[in-house]
C-alpha positions in Angstrom: 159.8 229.1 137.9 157.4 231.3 135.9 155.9 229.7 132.6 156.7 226.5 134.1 154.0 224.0 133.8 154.1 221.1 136.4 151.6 218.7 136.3 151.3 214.5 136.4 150.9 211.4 134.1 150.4 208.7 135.9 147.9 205.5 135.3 146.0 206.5 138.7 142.9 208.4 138.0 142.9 211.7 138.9 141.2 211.6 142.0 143.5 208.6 143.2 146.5 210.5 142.0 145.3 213.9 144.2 144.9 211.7 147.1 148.4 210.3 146.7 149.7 214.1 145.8 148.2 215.6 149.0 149.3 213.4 151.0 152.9 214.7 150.8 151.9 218.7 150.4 152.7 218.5 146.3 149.5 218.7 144.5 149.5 222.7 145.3 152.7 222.7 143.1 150.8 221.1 140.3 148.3 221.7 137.4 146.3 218.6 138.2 144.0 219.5 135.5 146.9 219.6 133.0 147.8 216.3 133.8 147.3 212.6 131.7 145.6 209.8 133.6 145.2 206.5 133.5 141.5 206.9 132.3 143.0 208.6 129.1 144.2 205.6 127.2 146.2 202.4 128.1 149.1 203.5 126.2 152.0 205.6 128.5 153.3 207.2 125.6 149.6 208.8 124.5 149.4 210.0 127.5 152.3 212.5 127.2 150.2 213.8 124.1 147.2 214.1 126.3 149.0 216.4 128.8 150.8 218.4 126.2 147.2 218.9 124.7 145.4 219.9 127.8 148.3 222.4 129.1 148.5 223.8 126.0 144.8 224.8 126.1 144.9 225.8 129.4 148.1 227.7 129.3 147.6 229.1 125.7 150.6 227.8 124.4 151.8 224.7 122.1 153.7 222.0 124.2 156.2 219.5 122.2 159.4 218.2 122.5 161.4 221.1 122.8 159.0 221.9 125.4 157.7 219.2 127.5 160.1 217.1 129.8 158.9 213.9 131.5 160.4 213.2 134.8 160.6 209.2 135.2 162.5 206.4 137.2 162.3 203.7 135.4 163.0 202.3 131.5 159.6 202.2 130.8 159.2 206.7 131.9 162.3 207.0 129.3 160.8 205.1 126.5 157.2 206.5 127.1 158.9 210.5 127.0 161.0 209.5 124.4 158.1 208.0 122.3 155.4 210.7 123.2 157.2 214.1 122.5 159.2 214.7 125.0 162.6 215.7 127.0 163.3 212.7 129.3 164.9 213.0 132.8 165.6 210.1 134.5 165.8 209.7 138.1 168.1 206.9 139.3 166.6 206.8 143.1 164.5 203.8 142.7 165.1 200.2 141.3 166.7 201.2 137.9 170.2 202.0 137.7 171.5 204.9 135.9 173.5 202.7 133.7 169.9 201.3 132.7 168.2 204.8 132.2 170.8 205.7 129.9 170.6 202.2 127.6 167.0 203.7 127.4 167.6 206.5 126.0 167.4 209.0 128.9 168.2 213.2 128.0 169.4 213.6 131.6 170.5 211.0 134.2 170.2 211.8 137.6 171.4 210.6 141.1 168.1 211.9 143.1 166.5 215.0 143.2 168.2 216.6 146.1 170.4 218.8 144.7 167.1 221.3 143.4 170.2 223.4 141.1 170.9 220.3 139.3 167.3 219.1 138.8 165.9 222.6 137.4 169.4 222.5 134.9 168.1 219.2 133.7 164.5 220.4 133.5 164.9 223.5 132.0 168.0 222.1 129.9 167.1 222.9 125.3 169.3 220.1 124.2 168.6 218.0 121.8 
């Protein structure tokens, strides 16, 4: 979508986190450079802050919360988005329940990401 930004936060270092990226054909959808990395802090939440810093001065542009959106699976992705500036979607696919996501705190809760209508509506969602 144009003036999307996609990028990562993960605790990998960059270079772990390309590897793991190419290996399934994403990292050409993503700003890897935009991203938040382990390396950057201890501290998941901060790390939301680092990415909405870097894309914003590589895109030009100020990121916050009605701006950013952190796509997560787990509790601990909710509470970090929440706590950093940021939309959360939650992604009930992996061990967390979506009854679990929600008690978190979770903006959107969804199923899986194969329905790609649903998942851009909960990305590109401005609620609250």
């Amino acid at each position: 979508m144009p003036g999307l930004v996609q990028t990562v936060l993960t605790g990998n270092v960059p270079a772990v986190a390309r590897v793991k990226l190419a290996a399934f054909g994403l990292d050409r959808y993503l700003d890897l450079e935009a991203g938040a990395y382990g390396r950057d802090g201890p501290v998941r939440s901060d790390l939301v802050r680092v990415a909405q810093r870097r894309a914003g001065s590589r895109r030009g542009a100020a990121f916050g919360r009605a701006n950013t959106v952190l796509v997560g699976d787990t509790p601990r992705d909710v509470l970090a988005g929440r706590a950093g500036g940021a939309r959360t979607v939650a992604v009930a696919s992996g061990s967390s329940s979506a009854e679990e996501l929600r008690s978190a705190g979770a903006d959107v809760v969804l199923a899986g990401l194969e329905d790609t209508a649903a998942v851009l509506r909960a990305v590109t969602w401005d609620g609250p």
